[in-house]
C-alpha positions as CSV (number, residue, x, y, z in Angstrom):
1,X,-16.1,17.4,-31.9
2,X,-15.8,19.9,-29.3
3,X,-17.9,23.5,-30.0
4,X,-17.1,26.4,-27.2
5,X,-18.7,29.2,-28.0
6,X,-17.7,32.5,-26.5
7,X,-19.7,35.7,-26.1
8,X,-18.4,39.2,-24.8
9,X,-19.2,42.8,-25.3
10,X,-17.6,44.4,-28.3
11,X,-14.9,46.8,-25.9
12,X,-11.7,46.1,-28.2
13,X,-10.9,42.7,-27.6
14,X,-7.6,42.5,-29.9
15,X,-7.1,40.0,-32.4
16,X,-4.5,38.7,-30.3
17,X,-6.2,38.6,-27.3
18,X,-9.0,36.7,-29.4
19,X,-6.0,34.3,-30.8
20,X,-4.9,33.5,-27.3
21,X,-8.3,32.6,-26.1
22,X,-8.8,30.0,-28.8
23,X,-5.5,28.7,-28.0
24,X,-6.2,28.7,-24.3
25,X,-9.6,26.7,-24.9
26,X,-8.5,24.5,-27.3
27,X,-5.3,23.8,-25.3
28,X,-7.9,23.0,-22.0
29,X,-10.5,21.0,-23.8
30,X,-7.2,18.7,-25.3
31,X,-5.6,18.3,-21.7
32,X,-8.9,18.0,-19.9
33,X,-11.1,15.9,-22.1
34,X,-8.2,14.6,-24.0
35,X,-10.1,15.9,-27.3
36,X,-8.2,16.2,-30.6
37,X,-7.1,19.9,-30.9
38,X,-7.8,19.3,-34.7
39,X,-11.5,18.7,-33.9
40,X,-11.9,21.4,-31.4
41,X,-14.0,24.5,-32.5
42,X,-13.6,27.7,-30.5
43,X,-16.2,30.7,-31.6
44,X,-15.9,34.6,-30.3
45,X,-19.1,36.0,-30.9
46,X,-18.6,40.1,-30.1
47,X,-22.2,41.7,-28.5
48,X,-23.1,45.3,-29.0
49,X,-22.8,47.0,-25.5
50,X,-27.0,48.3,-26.0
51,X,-27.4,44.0,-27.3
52,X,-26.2,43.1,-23.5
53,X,-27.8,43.7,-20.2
54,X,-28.1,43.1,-16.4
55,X,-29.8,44.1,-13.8
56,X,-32.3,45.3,-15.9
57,X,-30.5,47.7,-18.0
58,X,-28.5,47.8,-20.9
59,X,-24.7,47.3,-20.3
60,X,-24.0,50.7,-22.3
61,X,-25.8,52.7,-20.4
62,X,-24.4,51.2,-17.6
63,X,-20.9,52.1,-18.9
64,X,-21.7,55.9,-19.2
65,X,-22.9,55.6,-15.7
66,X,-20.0,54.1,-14.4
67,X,-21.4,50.8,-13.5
68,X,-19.5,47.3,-13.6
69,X,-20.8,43.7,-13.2
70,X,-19.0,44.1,-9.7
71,X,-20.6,47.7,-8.4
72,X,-24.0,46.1,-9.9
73,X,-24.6,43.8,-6.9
């Protein structure tokens, strides 16, 4: 029984978007692992942007600075 979970920051991520990526996975972990779909368990677990940092800060005070993951580094 497959488990993916999935954490991101809470920005809007639509409930389709959301939909999508449990298709997506599911339809990966099937063609790759040749898993049962039926089995397969896809979690989206949505972080507060003060709950996530990097680099030592959190990611929304990051934000109001203007600082991405990419300009981080």
């Amino acid at each position: 029984m497959p488990y993916v979970k999935i954490e991101i920051t809470r920005e809007g991520v639509t409930p389709e978007q959301k939909a999508t990526l449990i298709k997506g996975v599911t339809d990966l972990i099937t063609d790759t692992l040749n898993k049962d779909p039926q089995l397969t368990h896809v979690v989206i677990q949505e972080i507060d942007l003060d709950d996530w940092g990097f680099a030592g800060e959190q990611v929304a005070q990051l934000r109001k600075k203007g600082i991405t993951a990419e300009r981080k580094k």
